[in-house]
VMD Tcl script that draws the C-alpha trace (Angstrom):
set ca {
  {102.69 171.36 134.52}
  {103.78 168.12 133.01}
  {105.94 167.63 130.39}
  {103.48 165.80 127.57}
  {103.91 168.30 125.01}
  {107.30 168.12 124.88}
  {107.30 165.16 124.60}
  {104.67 165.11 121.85}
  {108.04 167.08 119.82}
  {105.58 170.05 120.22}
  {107.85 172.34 122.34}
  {109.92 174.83 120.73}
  {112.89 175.47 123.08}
  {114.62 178.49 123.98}
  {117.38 179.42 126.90}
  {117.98 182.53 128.52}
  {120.87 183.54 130.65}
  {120.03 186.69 133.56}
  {121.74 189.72 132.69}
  {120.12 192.32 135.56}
  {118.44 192.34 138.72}
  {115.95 194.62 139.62}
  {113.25 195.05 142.27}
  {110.49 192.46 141.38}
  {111.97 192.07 137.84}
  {114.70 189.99 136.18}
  {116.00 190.65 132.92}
  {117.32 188.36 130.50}
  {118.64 187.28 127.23}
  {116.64 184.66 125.08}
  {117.94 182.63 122.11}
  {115.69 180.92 119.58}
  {113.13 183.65 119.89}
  {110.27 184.01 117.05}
  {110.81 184.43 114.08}
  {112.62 181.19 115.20}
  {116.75 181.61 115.14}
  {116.52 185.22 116.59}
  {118.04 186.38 120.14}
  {115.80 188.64 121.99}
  {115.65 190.00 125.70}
  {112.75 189.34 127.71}
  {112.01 190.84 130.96}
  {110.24 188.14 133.88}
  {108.47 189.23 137.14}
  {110.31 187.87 140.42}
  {108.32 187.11 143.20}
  {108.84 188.91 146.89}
  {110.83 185.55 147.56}
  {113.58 186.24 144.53}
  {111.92 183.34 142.36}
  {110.76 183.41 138.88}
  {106.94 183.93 138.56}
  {105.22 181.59 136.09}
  {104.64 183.24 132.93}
  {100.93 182.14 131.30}
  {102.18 181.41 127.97}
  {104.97 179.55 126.78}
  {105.69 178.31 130.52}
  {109.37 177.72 131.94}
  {110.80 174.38 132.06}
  {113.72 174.49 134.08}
  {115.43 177.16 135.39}
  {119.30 176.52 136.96}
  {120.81 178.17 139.21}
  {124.76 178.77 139.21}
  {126.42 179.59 142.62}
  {130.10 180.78 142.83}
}
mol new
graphics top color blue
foreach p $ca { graphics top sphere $p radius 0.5 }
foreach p [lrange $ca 0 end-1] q [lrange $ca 1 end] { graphics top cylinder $p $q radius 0.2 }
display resetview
């Protein structure tokens, strides 16, 4: 992945924070979801390891990690 088409001002951003854990899945709440302005929840696949897994369309950019 590169980051060209952001660059290109192509990218529409969006942020999620986690809200739930569950086996193999992480749930989450997304702003700036389509119709563009709306808040939305998603729900992403976690590998075996606890990390996100790649989604095919509309991949992640960054994800950060808070530790307390």
């Amino acid at each position: 992945m590169t980051f060209d088409r952001i660059l290109a001002g192509s990218y529409i951003s969006e942020s999620g924070v986690v809200i739930d854990i569950a086996p193999g899945k992480a749930f989450i709440v997304m702003g700036n979801q389509e119709p563009c302005g709306n808040v939305g929840t998603e729900e992403l696949d976690l590998a075996a390891s606890g990390i996100l897994v790649q989604r095919g369309r509309n991949p992640l950019v960054a994800v950060i990690e808070v530790l307390k």
